[in-house]
C-alpha positions in Angstrom: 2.4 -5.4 8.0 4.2 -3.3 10.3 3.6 0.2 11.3 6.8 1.6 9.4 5.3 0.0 6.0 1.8 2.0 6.6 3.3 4.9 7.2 5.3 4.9 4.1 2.4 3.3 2.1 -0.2 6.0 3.2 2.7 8.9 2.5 3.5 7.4 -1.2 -0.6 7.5 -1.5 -0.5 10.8 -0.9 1.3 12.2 -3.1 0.3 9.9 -5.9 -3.1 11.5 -5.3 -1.4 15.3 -5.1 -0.5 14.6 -8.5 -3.0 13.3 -10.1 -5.2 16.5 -8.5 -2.0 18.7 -10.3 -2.7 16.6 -13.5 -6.2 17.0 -13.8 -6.1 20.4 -13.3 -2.9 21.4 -15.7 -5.3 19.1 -17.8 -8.4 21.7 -17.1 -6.9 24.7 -17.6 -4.2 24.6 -19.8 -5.3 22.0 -22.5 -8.1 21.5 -24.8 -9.8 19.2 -27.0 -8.3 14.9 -26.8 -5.2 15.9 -24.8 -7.5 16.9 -22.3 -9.8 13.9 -22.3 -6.3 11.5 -22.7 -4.9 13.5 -19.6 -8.6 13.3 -17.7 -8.0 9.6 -17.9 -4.7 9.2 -17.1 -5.5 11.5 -14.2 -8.4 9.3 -13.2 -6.3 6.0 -13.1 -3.2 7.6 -11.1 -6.4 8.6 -8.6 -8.0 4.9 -8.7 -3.7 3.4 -7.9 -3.5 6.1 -4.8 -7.3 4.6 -3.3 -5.9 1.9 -3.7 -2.6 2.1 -2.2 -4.5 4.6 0.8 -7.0 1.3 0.9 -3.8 -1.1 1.5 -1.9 1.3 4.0 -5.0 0.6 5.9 -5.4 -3.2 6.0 
């Protein structure tokens, strides 16, 4: 993979990570009960793609 493709691999990680950290916290603070278990998840999955796309950018 060229060094172009990391870069934009690592950058798109990124900011899937930034907003997965803005969803879990809207998800924190502004929600209760199973919209903020649903939105924990969700949050958590988004979080496991970025890894995962940081993890790639690196290979």
């Amino acid at each position: 993979m060229d060094p172009m493709t990391k870069m934009w691999m690592s950058l798109i990680a990124i900011l899937i990570m930034g907003l997965s950290v803005f969803l879990i916290t809207f998800a924190r603070n502004r929600t209760k009960g199973l919209l903020r278990g649903v939105l924990s998840v969700i949050a958590f999955v988004i979080m496991l793609i970025g890894l995962l796309g940081g993890l790639a950018s690196i290979m």
